[in-house]
C-alpha positions as CSV (number, residue, x, y, z in Angstrom):
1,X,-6.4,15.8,-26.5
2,X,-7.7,16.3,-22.9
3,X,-11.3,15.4,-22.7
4,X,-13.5,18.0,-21.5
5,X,-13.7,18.0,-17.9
6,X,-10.6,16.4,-17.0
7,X,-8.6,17.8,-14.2
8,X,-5.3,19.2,-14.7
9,X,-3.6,22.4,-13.1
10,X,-0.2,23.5,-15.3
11,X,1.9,25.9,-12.9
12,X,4.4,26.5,-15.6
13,X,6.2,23.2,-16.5
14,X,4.8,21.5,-13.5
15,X,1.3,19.5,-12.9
16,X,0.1,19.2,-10.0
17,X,-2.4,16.6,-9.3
18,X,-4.0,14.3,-6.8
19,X,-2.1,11.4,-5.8
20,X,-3.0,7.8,-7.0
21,X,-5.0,6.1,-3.7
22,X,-6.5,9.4,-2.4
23,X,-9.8,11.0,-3.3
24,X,-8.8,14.4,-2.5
25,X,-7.8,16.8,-5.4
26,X,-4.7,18.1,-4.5
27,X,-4.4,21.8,-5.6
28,X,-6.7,23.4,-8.3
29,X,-6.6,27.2,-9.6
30,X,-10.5,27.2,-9.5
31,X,-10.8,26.4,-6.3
32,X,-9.4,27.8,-2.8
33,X,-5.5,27.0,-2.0
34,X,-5.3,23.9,-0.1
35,X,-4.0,24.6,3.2
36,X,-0.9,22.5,4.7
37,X,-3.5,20.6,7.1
38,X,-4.7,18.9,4.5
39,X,-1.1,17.5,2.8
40,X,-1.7,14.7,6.1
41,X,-4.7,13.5,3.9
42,X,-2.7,12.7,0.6
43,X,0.4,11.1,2.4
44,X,-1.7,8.6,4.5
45,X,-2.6,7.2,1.3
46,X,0.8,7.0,0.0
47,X,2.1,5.1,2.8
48,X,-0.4,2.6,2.8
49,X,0.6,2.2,-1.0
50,X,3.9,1.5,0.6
51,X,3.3,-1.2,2.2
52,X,0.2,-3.6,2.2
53,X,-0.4,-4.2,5.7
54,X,-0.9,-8.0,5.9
55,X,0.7,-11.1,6.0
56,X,0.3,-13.2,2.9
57,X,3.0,-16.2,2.4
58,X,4.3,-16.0,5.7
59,X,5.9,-12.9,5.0
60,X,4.6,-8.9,4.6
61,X,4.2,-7.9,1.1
62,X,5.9,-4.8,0.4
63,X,4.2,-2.6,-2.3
64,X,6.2,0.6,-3.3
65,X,4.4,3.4,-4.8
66,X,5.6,4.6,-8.3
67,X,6.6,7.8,-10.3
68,X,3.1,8.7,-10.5
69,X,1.9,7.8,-6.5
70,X,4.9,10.3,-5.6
71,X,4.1,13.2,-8.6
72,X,3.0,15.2,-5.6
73,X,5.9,14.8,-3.3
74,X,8.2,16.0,-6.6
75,X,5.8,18.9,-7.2
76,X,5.7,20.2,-4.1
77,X,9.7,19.7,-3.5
78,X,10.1,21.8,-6.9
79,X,8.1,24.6,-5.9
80,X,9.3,24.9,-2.3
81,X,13.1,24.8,-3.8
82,X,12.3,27.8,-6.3
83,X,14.6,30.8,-5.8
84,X,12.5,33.9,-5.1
85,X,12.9,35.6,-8.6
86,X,11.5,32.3,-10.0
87,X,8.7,32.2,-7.0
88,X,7.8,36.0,-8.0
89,X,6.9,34.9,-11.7
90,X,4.1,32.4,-10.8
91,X,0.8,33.1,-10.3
92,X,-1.0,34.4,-7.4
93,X,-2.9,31.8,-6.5
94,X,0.5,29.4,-6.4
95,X,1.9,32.1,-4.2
96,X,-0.6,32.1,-1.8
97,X,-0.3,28.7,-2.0
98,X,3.3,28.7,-0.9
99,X,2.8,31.6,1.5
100,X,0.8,29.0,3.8
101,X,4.0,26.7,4.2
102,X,6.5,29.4,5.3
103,X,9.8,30.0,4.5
104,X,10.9,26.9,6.4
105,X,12.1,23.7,5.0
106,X,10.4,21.6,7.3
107,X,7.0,20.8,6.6
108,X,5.3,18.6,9.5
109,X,1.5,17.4,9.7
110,X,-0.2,14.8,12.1
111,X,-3.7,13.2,12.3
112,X,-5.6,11.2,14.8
113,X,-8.5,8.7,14.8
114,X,-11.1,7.5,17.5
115,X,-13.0,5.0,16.0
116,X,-15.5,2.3,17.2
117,X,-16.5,-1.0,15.2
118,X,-17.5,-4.6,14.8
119,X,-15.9,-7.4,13.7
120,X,-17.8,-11.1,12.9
121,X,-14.7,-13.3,12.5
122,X,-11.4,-12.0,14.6
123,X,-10.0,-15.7,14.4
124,X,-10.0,-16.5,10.8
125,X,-12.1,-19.7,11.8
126,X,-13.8,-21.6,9.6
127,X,-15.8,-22.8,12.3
128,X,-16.6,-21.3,14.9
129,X,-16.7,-17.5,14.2
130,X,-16.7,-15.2,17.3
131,X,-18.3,-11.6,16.8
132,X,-17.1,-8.8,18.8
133,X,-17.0,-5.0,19.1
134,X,-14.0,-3.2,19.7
135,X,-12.1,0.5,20.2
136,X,-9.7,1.9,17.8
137,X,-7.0,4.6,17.7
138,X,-5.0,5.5,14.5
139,X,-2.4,7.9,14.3
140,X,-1.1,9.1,11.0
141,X,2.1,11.7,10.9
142,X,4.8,12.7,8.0
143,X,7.4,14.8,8.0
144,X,9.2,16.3,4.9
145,X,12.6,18.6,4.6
146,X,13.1,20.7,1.3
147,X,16.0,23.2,1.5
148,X,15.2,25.6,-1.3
149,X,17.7,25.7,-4.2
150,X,18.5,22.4,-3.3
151,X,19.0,19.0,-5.0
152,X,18.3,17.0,-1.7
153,X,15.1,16.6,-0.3
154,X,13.9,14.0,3.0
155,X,10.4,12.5,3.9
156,X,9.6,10.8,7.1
157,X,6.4,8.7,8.1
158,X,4.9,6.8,10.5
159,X,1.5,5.3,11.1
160,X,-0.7,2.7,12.5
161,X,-3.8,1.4,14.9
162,X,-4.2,0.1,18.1
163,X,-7.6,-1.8,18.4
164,X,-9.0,-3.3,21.9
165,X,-11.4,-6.1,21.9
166,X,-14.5,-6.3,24.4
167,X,-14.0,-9.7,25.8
168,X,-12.6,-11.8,22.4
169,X,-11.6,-15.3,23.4
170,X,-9.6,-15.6,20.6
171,X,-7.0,-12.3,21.2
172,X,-7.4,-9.0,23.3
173,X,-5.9,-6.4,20.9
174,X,-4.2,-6.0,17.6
175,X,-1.6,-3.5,16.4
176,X,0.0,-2.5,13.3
177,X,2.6,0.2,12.7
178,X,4.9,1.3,9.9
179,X,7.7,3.8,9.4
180,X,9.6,5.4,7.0
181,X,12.7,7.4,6.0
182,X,13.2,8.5,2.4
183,X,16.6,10.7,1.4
184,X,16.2,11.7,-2.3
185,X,18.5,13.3,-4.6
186,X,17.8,15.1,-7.7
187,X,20.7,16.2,-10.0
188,X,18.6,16.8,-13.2
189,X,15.1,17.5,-13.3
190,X,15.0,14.1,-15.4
191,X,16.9,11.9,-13.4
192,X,16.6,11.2,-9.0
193,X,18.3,8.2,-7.2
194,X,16.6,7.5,-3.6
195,X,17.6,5.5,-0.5
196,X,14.7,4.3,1.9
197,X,14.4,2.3,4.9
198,X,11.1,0.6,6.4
199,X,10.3,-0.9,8.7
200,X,6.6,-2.5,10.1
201,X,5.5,-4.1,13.6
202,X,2.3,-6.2,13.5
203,X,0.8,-8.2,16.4
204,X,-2.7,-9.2,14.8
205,X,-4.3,-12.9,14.0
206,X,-3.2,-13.4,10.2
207,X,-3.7,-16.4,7.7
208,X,0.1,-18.0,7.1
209,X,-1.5,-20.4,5.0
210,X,-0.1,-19.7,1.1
211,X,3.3,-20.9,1.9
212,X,2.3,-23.7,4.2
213,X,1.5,-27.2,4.2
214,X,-2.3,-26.7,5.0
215,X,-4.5,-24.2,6.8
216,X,-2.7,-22.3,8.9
217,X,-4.4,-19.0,11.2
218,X,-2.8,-17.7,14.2
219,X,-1.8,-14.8,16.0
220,X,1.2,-13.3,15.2
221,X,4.0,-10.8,16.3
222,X,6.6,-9.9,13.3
223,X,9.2,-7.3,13.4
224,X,9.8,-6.8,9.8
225,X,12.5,-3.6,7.9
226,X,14.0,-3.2,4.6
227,X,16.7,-0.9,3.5
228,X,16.5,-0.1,-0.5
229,X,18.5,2.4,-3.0
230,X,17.5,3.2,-6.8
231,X,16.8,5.4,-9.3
232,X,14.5,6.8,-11.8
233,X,14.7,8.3,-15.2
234,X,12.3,10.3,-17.0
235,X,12.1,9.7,-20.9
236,X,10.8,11.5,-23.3
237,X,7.1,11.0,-23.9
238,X,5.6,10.9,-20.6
239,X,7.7,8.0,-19.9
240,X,9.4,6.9,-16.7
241,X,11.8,4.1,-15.8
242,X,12.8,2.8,-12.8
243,X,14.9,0.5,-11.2
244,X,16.1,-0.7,-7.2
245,X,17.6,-3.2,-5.4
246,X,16.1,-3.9,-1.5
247,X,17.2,-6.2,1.4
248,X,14.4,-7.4,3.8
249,X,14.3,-8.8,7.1
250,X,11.4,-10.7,9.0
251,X,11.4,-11.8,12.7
252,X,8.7,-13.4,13.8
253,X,7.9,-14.5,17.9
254,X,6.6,-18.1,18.5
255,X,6.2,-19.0,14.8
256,X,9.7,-20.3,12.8
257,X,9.0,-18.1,10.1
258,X,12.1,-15.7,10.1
259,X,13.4,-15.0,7.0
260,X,15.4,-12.8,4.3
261,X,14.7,-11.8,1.1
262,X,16.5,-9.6,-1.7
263,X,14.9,-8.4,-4.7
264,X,15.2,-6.1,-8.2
265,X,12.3,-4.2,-8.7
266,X,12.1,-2.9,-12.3
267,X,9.4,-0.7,-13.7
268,X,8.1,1.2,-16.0
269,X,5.7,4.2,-16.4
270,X,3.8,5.7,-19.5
271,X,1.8,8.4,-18.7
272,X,1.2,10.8,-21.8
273,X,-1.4,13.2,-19.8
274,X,-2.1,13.8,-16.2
275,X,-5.4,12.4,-16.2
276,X,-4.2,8.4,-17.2
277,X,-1.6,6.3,-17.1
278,X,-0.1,3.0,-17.3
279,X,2.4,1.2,-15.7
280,X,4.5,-2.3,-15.5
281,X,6.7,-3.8,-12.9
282,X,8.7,-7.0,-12.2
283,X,10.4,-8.2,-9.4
284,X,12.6,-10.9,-9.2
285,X,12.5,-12.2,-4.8
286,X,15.3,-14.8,-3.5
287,X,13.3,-15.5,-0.2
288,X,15.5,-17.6,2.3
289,X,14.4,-19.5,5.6
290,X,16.0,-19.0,9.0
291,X,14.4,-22.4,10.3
292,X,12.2,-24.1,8.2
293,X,13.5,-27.5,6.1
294,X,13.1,-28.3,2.5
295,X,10.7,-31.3,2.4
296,X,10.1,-34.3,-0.2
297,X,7.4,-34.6,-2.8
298,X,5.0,-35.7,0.2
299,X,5.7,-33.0,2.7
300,X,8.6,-34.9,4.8
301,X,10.9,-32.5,6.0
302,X,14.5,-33.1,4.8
303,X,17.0,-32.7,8.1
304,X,20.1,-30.5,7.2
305,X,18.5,-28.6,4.6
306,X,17.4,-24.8,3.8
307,X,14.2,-24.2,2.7
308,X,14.4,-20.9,0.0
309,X,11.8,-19.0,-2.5
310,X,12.4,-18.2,-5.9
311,X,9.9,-15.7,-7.0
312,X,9.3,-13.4,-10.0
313,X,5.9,-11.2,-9.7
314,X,4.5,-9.0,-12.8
315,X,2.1,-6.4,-12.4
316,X,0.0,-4.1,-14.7
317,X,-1.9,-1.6,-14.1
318,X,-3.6,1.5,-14.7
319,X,-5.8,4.7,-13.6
320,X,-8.1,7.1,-15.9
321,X,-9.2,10.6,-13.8
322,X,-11.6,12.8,-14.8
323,X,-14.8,15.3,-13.0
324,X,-18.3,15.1,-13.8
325,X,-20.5,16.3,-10.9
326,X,-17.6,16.1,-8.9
327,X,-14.1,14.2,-8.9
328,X,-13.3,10.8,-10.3
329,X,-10.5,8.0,-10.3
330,X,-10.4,4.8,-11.4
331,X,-7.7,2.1,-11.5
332,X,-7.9,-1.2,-12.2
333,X,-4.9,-3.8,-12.1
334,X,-3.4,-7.1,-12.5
335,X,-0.5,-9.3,-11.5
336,X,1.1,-13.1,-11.3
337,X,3.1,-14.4,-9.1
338,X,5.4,-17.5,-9.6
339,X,6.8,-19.3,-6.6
340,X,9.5,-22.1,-6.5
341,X,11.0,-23.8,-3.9
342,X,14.3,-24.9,-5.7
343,X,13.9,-28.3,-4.4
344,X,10.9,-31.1,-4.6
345,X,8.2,-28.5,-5.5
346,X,6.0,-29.2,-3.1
347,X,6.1,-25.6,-2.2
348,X,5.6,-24.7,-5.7
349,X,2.5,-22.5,-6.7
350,X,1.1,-19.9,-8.7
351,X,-0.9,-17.1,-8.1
352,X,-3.0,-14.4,-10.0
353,X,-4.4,-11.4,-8.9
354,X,-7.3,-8.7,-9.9
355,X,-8.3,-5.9,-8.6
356,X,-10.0,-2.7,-8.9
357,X,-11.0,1.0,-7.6
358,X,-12.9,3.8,-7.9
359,X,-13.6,7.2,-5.9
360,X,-15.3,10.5,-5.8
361,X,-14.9,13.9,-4.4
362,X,-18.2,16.3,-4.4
363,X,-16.9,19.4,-6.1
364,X,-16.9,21.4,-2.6
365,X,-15.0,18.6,-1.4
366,X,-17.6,17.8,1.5
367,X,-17.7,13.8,0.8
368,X,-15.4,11.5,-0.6
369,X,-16.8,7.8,-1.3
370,X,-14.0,5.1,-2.2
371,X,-15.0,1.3,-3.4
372,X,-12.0,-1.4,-3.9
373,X,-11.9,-4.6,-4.9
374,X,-9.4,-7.5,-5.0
375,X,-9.8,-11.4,-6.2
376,X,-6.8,-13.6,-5.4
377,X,-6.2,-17.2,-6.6
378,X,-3.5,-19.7,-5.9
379,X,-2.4,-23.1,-7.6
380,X,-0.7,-25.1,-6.2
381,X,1.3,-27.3,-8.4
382,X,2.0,-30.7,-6.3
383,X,0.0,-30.3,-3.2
384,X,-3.5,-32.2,-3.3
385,X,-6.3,-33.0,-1.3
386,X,-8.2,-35.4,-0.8
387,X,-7.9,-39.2,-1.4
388,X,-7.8,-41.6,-4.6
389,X,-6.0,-42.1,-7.1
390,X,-5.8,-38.5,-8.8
391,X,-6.9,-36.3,-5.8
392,X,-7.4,-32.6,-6.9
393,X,-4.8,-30.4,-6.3
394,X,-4.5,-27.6,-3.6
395,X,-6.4,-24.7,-4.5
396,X,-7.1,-21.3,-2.5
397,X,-9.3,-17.6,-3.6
398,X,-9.6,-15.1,-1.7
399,X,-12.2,-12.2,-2.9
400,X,-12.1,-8.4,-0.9
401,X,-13.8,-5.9,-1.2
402,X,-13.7,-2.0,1.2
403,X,-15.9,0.7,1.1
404,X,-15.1,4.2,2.8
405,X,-17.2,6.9,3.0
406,X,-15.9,10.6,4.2
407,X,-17.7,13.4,5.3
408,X,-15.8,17.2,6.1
409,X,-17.3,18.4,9.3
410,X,-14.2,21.2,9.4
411,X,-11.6,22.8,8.4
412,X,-9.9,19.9,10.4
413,X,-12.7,17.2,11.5
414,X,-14.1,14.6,9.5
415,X,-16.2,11.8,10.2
416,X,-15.6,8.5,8.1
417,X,-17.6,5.5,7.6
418,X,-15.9,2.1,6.5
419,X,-16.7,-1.8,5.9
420,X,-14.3,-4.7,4.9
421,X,-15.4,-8.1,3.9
422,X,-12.9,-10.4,3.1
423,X,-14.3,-14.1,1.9
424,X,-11.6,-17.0,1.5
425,X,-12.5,-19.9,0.2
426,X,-10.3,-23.2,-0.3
427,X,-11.2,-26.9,-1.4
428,X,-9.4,-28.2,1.7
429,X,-11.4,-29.3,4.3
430,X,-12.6,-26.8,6.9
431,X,-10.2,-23.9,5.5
432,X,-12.7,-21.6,4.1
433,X,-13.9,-18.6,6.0
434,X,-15.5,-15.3,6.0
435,X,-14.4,-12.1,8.1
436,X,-16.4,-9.0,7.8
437,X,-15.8,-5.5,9.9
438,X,-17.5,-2.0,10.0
439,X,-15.9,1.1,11.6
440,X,-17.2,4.8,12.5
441,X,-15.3,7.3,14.1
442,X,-13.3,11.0,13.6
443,X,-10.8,12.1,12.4
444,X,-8.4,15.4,13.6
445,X,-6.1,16.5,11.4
446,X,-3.2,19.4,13.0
């Protein structure tokens, strides 16, 4: 049974609910419609679920969201594609609803941030940090196409930052941007295949450091896309499986760490009510080198040789929703990742991964307050530091934590508070460092 105050909105065999990552309740028939300014909100989130924008093993992590990140998108695409005998049986508050997207299939929404911060460690150094203040713009945009009484439906997005530093000795500005174009098709209510391609520019100072030889921070410029195709089945049960294939290309200027990857992402989903849910994936990675060299068991590089990754990841995880004096999510998650080198192993490590979440919406939806966490630790299996006999081996955790803090001036204004402190710690010598930012600013959304 549904504990007592958990949300959940039934519009005949639908459920319509607030995306995973975003503190705003979608759509509820106790509270006003939500107007189509605020669908900009929801699908910011989603895109950052999409891809985790930073560089970790010399190479962008791409994180796709699952069945139940993208419930709304397959609500909404549902409703909008209802004939209008079947549109004429729901409810009046769904119809109002509807009313405020139009009759066409295009639905467009846009947002754009001014914000102003500080930042105590732009370099990454573990020695000399340098503090400065700086000006950021974001800009956040989506685009969706959903014919009605159609099987087909399209999503676009693109978003990102431009920062400017006030006289940083270290870099002038930092960018990030991502994009991406989703075609969908739906034959049976139970079963979707998807195409999608990405694609990500990022000029910032990152730590390369996992998949190298020893500390590495620098500024970097990478061009990196992926084109993937999959499909989905729901199951009886509340259960969901899925399955892609994805190729991925990474260029990167200055630094020899170009590369391609292809991976099988598997997954599965189990949630029995709206309000939780729990989910496993595994992806299998063949990550191969454009430039760098195998080495030997010392770090030598070989001449004539390829260096390639072999790498299978699991993750687990899962979310509980309910509203007590206001709105509530939490999620909590875990994952391992093995990495091979498919030569000496000296490349060879393991890593684990924790992390956490939890947000709240005031019932008038006037302030939303989200808290995450994430603990990283890597082992590395032949590299050591040190000197002796038995030096210790290689070892690296990272701990992170965010806190963001909304408040609704408007109908379209908001004003958002945010801090970041990211701590990495490392047994080699000078490699551990701490990098802490605060932002404050508004936000537009059209």
């Amino acid at each position: 049974m549904k504990p007592a105050g958990v949300p959940n909105v039934s519009i005949g065999a639908l459920v319509v609910k607030s995306p995973s990552g975003k503190p705003l309740i979608f759509y509820s028939v106790k509270t006003p419609a939500l107007r189509p300014w605020r669908l900009l909100a929801v699908f910011s989130l989603l895109s950052a679920l999409v891809v985790t924008q930073a560089l970790r093993g010399g190479g962008l992590l791409a994180q796709t969201a699952t069945a139940a990140d993208e419930d709304f998108v397959d609500v909404l695409g549902q409703l909008l594609a209802l004939s209008e005998e079947d549109r004429a049986a729901l409810p009046s508050d769904v119809l109002e609803f509807l009313t405020d997207f139009g009759t066409s299939p295009w639905i467009p929404s846009a947002s754009f941030s001014a914000v102003t911060g500080y930042r105590d460690n732009v370099g990454l150094s573990a020695l000399v940090p340098e503090a400065v203040g700086f000006a950021e713009g974001r800009a956040e945009s989506f685009l969706m196409w959903q014919p009605a009484d159609s099987a087909w439906q399209a999503l676009g997005i693109l978003d990102g930052f431009y920062r400017r530093y006030a006289n940083n000795p270290v870099t002038d500005a930092e960018q990030s941007w991502f994009s991406q174009l989703e075609l969908k098709w739906k034959p049976l209510k139970a079963w979707d295949f998807k195409v999608r391609g990405q694609g990500f520019y990022q000029d910032e100072v990152v730590d390369l450091s996992t998949t190298a030889a020893q500390r590495t921070v620098l500024p970097v410029e990478v061009l990196n896309g992926n084109v993937d195709g999959g499909m989905s089945l729901r199951l009886p049960g509340g259960v969901v499986a899925q399955s892609r294939y994805a190729w991925r290309r990474a260029d990167y200027r200055f630094v020899a760490e170009d590369y391609a990857s292809r991976e099988w992402w598997n997954g599965l989903l189990w949630q029995p009510w709206s309000w939780m849910g729990l989910a496993y994936e595994r992806i299998d990675r063949q990550r191969d080198y454009d430039f760098r060299q195998n080495v030997t068991p010392g770090g030598r590089p070989l001449p004539d040789t390829q260096l390639s990754f072999a790498q299978v990841d699991h993750e687990a995880r899962g979310w509980v929703e309910w509203n007590r004096a206001g709105d509530w999510r939490w999620e909590a998650g875990w994952s391992e990742l093995e990495n091979r080198d498919e030569a000496s192993g000296f490349y060879d490590y393991d890593g684990e991964s924790w992390r956490g979440s939890l947000q709240w919406v005031s019932r008038e939806e006037k302030w939303e307050v989200r808290v995450e966490w994430e603990q990283d630790r890597i082992d590395y299996l032949n590299q050591t530091v040190g000197a002796g006999l038995t030096p210790d081996p290689r070892q690296r955790e990272d701990r992170w934590v965010r806190v963001e803090v909304w408040r609704r001036l408007g109908p379209a204004w908001d004003l958002r508070l945010e801090g970041e402190d990211l701590l990495s710690e490392s047994n080699e010598i000078d490699a551990s460092y701490r990098d802490r930012t605060y932002w404050l600013g508004l936000t537009y959304t059209y």
